[in-house]
N, C-alpha and C positions, 0 to 999 in steps of 0.2 A: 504494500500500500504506500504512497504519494500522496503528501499535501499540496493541493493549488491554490494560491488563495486568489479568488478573483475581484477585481476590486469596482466597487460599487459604481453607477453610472450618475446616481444622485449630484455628483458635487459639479460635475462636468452641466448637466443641466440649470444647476444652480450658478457657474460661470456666465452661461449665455444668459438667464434671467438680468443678469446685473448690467449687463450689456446691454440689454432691448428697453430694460426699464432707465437705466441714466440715458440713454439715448433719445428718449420718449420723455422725460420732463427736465433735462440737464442740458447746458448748451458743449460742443463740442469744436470749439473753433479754433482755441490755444490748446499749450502743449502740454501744462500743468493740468486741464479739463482731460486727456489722456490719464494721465497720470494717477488722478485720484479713480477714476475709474478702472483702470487696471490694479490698485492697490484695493480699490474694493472687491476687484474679483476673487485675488489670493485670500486674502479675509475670509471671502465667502467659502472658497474653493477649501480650504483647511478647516472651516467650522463644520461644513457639512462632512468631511472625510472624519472628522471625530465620533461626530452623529450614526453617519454609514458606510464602518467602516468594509464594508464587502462580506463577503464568506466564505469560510475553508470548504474544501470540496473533498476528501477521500477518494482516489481513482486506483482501484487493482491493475496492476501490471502482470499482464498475462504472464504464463512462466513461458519460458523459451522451450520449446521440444527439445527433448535430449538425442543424439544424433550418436553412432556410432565410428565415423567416418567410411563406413562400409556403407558401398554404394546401392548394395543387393539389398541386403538388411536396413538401410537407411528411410529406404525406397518402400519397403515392406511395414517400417510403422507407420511413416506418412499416412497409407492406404490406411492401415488400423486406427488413425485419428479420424479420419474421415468417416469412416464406418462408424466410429464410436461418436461420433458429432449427428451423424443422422439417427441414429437409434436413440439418441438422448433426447429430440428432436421430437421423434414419433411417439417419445414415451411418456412427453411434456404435453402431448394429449388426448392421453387414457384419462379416461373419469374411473373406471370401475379401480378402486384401490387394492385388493388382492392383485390383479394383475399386473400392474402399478412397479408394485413391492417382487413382482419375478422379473419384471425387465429389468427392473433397477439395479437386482444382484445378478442377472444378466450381462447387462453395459458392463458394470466392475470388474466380474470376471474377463470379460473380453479385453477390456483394457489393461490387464494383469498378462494377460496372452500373449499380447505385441509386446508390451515392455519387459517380459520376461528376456525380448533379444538381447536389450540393452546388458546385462547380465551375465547371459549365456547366449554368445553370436548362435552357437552348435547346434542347438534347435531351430536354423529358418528352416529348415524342410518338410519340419512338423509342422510350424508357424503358418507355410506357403500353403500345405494343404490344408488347415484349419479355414486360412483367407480365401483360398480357389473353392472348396466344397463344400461347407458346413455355413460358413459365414452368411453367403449370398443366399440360400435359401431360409435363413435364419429374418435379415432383414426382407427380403420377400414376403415372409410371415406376417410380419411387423407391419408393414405396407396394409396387407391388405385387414389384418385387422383396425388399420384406423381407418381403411375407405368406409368398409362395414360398420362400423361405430360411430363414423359420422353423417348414416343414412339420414335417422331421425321416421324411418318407419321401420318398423320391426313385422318380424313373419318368421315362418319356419327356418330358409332358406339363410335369413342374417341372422336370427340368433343362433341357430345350429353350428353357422359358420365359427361364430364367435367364440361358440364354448369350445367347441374341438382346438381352439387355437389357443386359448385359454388352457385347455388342457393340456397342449405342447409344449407349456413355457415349460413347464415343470421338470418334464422328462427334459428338455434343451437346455436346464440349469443342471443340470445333475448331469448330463452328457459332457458340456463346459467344464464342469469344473472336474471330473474324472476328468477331461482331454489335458487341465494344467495342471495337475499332479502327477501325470504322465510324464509333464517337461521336466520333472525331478528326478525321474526314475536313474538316468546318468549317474545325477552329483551323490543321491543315497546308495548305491551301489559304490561308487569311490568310496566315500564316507566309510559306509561297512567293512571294506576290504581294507583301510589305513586300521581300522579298530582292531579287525584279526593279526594285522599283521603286529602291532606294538602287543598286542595279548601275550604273540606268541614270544616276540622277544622278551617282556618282561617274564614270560613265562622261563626261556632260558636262563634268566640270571638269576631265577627263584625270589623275583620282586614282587611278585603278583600274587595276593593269599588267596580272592576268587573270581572266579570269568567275569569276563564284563558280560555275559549272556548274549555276547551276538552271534558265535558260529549255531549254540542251539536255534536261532530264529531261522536259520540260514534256512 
């Protein structure tokens, strides 16, 4: 956040006043008749700026996207902001609040998806086909439940449509967010196998008195 303070237009108005009114019953022919009328502008001009003095204004500074310098993966959140800027979009206008509340943890997870690159470059292939296959039929969904909900006449045909789609978020939250606990699956496997490995070493130097219990999970 940024303070602007912008400053009031009052005293500027109040300048020209003193102008139009000494003008209108003061004569203006010498140089001193100048004179006091531009000293009563400033007068004016500094009483009114006390009076009003303008207002702070608060303006958010967008955050800059964070970029990988990889042109592939660069390129591939882009797409993921945009996605995630129209789903936020269509999701600003559902009335029904249960569905609401699954796009909402929808978007998140989506946007969790793309900047998992940031991260982990190793994942765009998952990322690509999450963006190529899953994604576009996803907002497709989206689409047409807001054509449908912003009928304004209701029948079999639009609310049928709506519930079955209503009833997709669900399954498509749960699908989401399995697909990004999948993008872990890599770094918990490294993980694991660094734990067995110091086990075992501490194991050799008879440092260790009990398992860390990860080979039993194995």
């Amino acid at each position: 956040m940024i303070e602007i303070k912008r400053k009031s237009v009052i005293p500027v108005y109040g300048v020209a006043a003193v102008w139009v009114l000494y003008c209108a019953f003061f004569p203006l022919y010498r140089t001193w008749h100048f004179v006091i009328m531009a000293c009563l502008a400033v007068l004016v001009f500094f009483a009114l700026s006390l009076f009003f003095p303008g207002k702070v204004e608060r303006i958010e500074i967008p955050e800059k996207p964070e970029r990988t310098g990889d042109e592939e993966i660069d390129a591939l959140l882009a797409e993921g902001e945009t996605a995630v800027a129209e789903m936020r979009s269509l999701c600003d206008r559902v009335q029904d609040m249960p569905a609401q509340q699954k796009l909402d943890a929808i978007i998140s997870v989506t946007d969790k998806i793309f900047k998992n690159l940031i991260q982990y470059p190793g994942n765009v292939k998952q990322v690509r086909r999450f963006a190529d296959y899953y994604l576009p039929t996803t907002i497709k969904l989206l689409h047409a439940y807001d054509r449908f909900g912003q009928k304004g006449a209701w029948g079999d045909n639009i609310t049928g449509t709506l519930d079955k789609i209503e009833s997709a978020l669900g399954t498509i939250l749960d699908s989401y967010g399995k697909f990004f606990d999948s993008l872990f699956e890599a770094q918990a496997l490294d993980i694991a196998t660094d734990i067995i490995v110091l086990e075992n070493m501490l194991k050799r130097e008879n440092l260790l008195s009990s398992d860390f219990g990860v080979q039993g999970s194995q």
